[in-house]
C-alpha positions as CSV (number, residue, x, y, z in Angstrom):
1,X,24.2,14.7,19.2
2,X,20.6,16.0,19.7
3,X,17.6,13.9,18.4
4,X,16.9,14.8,15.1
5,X,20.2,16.5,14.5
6,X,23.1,14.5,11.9
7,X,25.6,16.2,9.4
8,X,25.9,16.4,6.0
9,X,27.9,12.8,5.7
10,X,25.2,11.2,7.6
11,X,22.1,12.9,5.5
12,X,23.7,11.7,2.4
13,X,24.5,8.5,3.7
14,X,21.0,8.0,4.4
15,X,19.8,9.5,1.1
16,X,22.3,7.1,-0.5
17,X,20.4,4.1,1.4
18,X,17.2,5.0,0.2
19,X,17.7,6.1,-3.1
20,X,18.9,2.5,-4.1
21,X,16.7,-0.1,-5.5
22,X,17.5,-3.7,-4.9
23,X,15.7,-5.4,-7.8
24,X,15.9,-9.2,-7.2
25,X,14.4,-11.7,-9.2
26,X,12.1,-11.9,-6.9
27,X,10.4,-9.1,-7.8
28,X,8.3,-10.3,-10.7
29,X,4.7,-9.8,-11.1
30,X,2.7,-11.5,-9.9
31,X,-0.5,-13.2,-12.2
32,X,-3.8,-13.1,-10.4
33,X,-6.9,-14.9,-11.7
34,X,-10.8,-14.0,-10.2
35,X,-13.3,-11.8,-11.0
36,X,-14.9,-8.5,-10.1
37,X,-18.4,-7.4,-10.1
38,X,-20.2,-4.2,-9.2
39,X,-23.6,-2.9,-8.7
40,X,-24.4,0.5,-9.7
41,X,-27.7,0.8,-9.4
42,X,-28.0,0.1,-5.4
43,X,-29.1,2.9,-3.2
44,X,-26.3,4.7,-0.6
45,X,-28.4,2.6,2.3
46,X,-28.5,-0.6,0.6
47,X,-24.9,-0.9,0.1
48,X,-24.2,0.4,3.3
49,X,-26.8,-2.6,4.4
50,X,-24.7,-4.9,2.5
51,X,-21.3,-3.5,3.6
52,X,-23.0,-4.4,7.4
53,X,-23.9,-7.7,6.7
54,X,-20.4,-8.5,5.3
55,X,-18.6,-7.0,8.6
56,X,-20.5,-9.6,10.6
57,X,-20.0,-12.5,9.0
């Protein structure tokens, strides 16, 4: 069998695969507590300044 090549069978077995969802309990939300703040009166340069000065430290 060539790369890339399957039949039928094995498409829908893969489409089978993927099409399931295994929702554990696990997957509950998680609750995240912080803050967010934004400037919106900064220049393009200043932030980009300030993006800088974050990359170095």
């Amino acid at each position: 069998m060539g790369m890339g090549n399957f039949d039928e069978a094995e498409h829908e077995r893969r489409e089978a695969k993927h099409s399931n969802v295994d929702a554990t309990s696990d997957d509950t939300r998680t609750q995240y507590r912080g803050s967010v703040s934004y400037d919106s009166g900064e220049s393009t340069e200043a932030l980009l300044d300030q993006f800088e000065q974050m990359k170095s430290d």
